[in-house]
C-alpha positions as CSV (number, residue, x, y, z in Angstrom):
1,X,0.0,0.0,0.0
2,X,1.0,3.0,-0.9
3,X,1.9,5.6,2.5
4,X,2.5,9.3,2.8
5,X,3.9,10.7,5.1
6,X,3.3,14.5,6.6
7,X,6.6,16.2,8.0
8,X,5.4,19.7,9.2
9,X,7.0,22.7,9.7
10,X,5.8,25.5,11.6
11,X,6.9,28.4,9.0
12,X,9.2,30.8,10.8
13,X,9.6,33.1,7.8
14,X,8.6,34.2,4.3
15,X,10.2,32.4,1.2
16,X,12.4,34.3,-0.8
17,X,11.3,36.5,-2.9
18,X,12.4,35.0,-6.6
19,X,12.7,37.9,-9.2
20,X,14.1,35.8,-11.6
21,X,13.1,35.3,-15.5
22,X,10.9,32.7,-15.5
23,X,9.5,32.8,-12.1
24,X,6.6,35.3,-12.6
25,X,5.2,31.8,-15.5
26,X,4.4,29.7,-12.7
27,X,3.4,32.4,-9.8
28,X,6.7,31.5,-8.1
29,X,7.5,35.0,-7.1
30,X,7.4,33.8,-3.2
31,X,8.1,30.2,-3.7
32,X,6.8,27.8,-2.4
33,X,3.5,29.1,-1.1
34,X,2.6,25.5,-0.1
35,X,3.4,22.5,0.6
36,X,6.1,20.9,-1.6
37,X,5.7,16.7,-2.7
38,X,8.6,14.4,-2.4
39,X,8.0,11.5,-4.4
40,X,10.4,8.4,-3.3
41,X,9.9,4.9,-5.0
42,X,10.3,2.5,-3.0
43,X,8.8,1.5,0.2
44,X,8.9,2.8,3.8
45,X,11.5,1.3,5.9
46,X,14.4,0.6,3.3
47,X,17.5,2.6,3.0
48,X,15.7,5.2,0.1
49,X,13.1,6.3,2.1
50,X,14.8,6.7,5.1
51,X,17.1,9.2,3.9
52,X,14.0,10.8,2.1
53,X,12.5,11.5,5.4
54,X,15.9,12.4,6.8
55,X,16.4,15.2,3.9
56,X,12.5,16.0,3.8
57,X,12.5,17.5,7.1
58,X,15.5,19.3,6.8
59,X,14.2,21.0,3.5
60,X,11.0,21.5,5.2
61,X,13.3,24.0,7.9
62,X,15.1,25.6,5.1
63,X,11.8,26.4,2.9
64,X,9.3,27.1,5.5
65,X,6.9,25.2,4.2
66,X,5.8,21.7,4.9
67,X,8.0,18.7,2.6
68,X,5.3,15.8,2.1
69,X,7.6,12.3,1.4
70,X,5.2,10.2,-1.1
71,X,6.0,6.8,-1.8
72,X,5.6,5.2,-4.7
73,X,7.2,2.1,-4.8
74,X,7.3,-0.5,-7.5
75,X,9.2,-1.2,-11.5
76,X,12.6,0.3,-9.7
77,X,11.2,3.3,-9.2
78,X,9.8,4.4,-12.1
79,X,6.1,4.6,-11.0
80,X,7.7,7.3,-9.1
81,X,10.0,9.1,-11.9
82,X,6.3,9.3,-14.3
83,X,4.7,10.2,-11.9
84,X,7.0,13.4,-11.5
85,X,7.8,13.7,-15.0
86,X,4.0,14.1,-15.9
87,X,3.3,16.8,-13.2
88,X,3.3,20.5,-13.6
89,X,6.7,22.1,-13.5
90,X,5.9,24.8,-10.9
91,X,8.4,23.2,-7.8
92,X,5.7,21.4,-5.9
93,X,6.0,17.5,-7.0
94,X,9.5,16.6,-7.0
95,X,11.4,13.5,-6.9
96,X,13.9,11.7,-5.0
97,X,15.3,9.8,-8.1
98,X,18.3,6.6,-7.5
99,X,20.3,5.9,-9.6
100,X,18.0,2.6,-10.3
101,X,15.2,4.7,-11.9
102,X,17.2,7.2,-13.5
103,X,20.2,5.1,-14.6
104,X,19.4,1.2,-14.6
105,X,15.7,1.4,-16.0
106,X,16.7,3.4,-19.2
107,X,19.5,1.3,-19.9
108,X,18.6,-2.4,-18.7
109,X,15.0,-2.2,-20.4
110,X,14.4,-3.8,-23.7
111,X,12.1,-0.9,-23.7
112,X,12.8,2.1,-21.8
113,X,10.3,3.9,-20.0
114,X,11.6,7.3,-20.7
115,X,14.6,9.5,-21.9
116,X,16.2,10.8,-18.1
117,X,17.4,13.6,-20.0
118,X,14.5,14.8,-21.5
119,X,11.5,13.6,-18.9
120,X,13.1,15.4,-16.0
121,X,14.5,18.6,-14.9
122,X,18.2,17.7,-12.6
123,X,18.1,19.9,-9.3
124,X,21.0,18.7,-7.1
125,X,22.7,14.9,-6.0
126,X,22.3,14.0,-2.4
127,X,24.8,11.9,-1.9
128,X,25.9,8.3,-2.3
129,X,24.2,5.2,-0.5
130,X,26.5,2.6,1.6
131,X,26.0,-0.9,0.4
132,X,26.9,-4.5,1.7
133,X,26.9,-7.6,0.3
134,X,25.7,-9.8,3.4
135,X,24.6,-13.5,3.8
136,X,22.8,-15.1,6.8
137,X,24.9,-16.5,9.1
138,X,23.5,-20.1,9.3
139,X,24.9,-19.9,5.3
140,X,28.6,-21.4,5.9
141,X,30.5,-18.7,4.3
142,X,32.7,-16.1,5.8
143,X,34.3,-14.2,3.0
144,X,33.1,-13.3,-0.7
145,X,35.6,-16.2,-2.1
146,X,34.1,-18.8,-0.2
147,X,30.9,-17.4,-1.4
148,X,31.7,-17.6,-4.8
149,X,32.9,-21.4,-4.8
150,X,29.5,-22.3,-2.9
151,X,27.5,-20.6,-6.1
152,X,30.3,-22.5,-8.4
153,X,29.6,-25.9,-7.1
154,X,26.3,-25.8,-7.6
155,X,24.8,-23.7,-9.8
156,X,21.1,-22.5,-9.5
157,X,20.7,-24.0,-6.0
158,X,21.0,-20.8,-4.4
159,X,18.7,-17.8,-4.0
160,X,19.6,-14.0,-3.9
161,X,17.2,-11.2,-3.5
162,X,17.2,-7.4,-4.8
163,X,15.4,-4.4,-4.3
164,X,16.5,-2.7,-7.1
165,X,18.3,-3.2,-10.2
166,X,21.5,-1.5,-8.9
167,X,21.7,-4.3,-6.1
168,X,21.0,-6.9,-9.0
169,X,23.5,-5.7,-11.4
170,X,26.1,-5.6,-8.7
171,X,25.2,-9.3,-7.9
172,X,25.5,-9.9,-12.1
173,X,28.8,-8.2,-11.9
174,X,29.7,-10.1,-8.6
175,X,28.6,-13.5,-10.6
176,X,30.6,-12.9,-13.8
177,X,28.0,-11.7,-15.9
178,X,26.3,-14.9,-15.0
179,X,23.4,-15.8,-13.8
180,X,24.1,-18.5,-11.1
181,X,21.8,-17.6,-8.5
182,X,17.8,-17.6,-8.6
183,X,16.9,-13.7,-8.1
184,X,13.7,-12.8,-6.4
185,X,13.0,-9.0,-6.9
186,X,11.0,-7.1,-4.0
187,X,9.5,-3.4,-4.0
188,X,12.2,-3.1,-0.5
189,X,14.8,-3.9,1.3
190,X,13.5,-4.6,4.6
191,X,10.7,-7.4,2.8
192,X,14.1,-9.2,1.2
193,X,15.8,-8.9,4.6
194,X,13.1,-10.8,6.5
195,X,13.3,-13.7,4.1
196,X,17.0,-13.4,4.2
197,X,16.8,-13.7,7.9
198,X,14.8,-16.3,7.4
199,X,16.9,-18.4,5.2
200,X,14.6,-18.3,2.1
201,X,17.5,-16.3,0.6
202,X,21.3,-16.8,0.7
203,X,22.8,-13.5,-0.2
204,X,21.5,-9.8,-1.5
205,X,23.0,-6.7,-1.5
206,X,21.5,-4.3,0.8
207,X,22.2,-0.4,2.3
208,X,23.3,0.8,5.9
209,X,20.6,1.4,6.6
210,X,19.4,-2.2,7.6
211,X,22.6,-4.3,7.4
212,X,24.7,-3.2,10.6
213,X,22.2,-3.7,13.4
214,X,21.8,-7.1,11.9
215,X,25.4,-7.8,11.4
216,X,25.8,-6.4,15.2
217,X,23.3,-8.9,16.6
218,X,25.2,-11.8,14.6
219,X,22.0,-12.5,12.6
220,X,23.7,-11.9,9.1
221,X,27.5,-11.5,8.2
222,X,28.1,-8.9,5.6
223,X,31.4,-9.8,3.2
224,X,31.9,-6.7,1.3
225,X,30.9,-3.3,0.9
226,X,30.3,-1.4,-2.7
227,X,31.9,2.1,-1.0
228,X,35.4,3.0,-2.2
229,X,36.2,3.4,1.6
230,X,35.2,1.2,4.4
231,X,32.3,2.3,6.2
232,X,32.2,3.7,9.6
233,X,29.1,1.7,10.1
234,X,30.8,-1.6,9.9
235,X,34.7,-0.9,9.9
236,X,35.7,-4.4,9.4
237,X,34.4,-5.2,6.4
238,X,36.6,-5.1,3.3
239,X,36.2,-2.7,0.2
240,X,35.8,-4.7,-3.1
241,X,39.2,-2.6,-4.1
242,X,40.6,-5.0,-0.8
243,X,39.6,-8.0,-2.4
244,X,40.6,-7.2,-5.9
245,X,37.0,-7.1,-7.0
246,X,37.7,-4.6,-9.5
247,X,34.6,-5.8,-11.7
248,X,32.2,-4.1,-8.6
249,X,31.7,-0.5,-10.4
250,X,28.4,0.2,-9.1
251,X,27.8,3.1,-7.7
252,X,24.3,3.6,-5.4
253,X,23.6,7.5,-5.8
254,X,20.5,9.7,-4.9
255,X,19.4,13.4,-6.5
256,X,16.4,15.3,-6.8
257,X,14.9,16.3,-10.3
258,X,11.7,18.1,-11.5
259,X,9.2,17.6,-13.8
260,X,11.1,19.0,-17.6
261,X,10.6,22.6,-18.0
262,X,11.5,23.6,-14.2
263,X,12.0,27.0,-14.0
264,X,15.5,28.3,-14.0
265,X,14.4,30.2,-10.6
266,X,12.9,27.8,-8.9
267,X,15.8,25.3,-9.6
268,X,18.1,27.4,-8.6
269,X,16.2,28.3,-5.4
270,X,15.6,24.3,-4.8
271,X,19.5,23.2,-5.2
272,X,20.5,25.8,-3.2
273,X,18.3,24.6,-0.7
274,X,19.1,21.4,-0.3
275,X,22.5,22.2,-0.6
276,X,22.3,23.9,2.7
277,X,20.0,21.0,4.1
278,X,22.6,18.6,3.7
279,X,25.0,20.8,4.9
280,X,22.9,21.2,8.6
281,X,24.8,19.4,11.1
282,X,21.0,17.9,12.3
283,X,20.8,15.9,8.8
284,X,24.1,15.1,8.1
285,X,24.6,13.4,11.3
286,X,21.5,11.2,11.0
287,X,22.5,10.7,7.2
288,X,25.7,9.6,9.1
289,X,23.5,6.9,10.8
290,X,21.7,5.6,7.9
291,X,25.6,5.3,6.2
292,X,24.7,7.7,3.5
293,X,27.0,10.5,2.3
294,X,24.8,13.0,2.0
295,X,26.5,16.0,-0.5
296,X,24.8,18.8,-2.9
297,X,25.4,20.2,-6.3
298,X,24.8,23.1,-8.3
299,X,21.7,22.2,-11.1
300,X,25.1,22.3,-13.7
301,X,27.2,19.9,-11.7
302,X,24.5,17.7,-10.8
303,X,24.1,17.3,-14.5
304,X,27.8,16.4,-15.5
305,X,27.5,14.4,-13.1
306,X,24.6,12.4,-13.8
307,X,25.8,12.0,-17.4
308,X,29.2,10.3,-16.0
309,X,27.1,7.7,-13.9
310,X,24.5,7.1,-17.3
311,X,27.9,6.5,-19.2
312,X,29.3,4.4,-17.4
313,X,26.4,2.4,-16.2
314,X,25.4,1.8,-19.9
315,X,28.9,0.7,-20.8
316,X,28.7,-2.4,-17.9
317,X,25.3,-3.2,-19.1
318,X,26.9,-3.2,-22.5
319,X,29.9,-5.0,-21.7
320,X,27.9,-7.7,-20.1
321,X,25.4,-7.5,-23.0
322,X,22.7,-7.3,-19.7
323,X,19.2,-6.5,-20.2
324,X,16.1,-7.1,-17.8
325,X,12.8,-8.8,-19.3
326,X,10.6,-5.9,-18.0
């Protein structure tokens, strides 16, 4: 089911007065005047929507008006994306956009469901998720080798589980290209966790945001982690650079875009804003906590950026000669 979920703000001052051209189109002069939608796609509880909410309500301080998180989870996230890209470019329907809905779906899809270039407007990144690739620990494997030679011996008699096709690509990648596990695909993280916890599945990769209290409580083991650094969250688990797992290039990344046609004003006004959200020492340190490097860019630099990731994305799906069914 589909929740939403109200963060309020009581307003403690005007917006901005916005005189710039293009502004005055979509009665932005004061932006926002109301309350502003956050579309995430995927569901409560996982690692996306967490930071969402994390981000919302540091927004919601910065604009003075109310930042309402909507999720739509489902198709990696691109229920979410149309529904952004369809809505009225005036600031008010935005979207919390992973690089599985703005990268994976265009270029894994047979048929893609849009051109990310041309269906949305880029506002700013938020940063970059953590992610682990863990096991439950009644599976008898305590590094990513052993793990490997377990799938190796016996091919198709184990399960993994995704939540997104960034997590399954990096499992693809993990695997050789190959395809030597059974994938079961879920709308979130925490559903694939429970059945990883209870021993329906054999490996996934997953974000901080669920995998160290497990790990802490001896539940699951996690083997490697996807950041180029090891994570403060769970320092003694190796980098795939450690483990000379070079062919791990996937990078889990978050930004905000608008519907096409955004304003230049309101943009502007937006990425500046979040900039500074993720910048308050309130969200970065529970960003911290969810093992999410939260970090903003200018509407220009967001864009350079995003075109680097859709590059090189595209060439491992290429390389691999990957593409998803649906």
């Amino acid at each position: 089911m589909q929740r939403r979920t109200v963060i309020t703000w009581a307003a403690t001052a005007a917006a901005s007065t916005l005189g710039l051209p293009g502004a005055a189109a979509w009665g932005a002069e004061a932006y926002p005047q109301k309350p502003v939608r956050l579309v995430v796609g995927f569901a409560p509880g996982g690692g996306a929507d967490a930071i969402t909410r994390i981000i919302a309500e540091g927004l919601s301080k910065q604009l003075g008006q109310q930042v309402i998180v909507d999720n739509k989870p489902g198709a990696d996230g691109i229920l979410a994306a149309q529904a952004v890209s369809g809505a009225r470019p005036d600031g008010y329907t935005l979207l919390m956009g992973t690089n599985t809905a703005m990268v994976a779906a265009p270029t894994l899809r047979p048929n893609p469901p849009y051109d990310p270039f041309k269906a949305f407007t880029p506002i700013s990144s938020a940063g970059q998720f953590s992610m682990f690739l863990v096991v439950p620990s009644s599976l008898p494997v305590k590094s990513v080798n052993e793990l490997l030679a377990m799938v190796a011996a016996k091919p198709g008699g184990y399960n993994s589980a995704s939540s997104n096709s960034a997590a399954e690509l990096a499992m693809l990648q993990l695997l050789g290209g190959e395809r030597k596990v059974v994938n079961a695909r879920y709308k979130g993280d925490m559903q694939a966790m429970t059945d990883l916890l209870g021993g329906q599945i054999h490996m996934m990769f997953t974000t901080g945001t669920l995998a160290p209290g497990f790990v802490k409580d001896g539940r699951i083991r996690a083997l490697v982690t996807l950041q180029p650094e090891r994570s403060a969250l769970l320092p003694d688990v190796p980098t795939a650079a450690e483990l000379n797992l070079g062919k791990l290039t996937i990078t889990p990344w978050a930004g905000f875009f608008g519907p096409p046609g955004l304003p230049d004003a309101i943009t502007g006004r937006l990425s500046a804003e979040l900039q500074a959200t993720l910048k308050r020492p309130d969200v970065h340190g529970q960003l911290v906590q969810q093992g999410f490097e939260g970090y903003g860019l200018s509407p220009a630099k967001f864009l350079e950026f995003f075109r680097t990731q859709y590059e090189a994305f595209g060439s491992t799906v290429r390389q691999h000669g990957l593409k998803f069914d649906q």
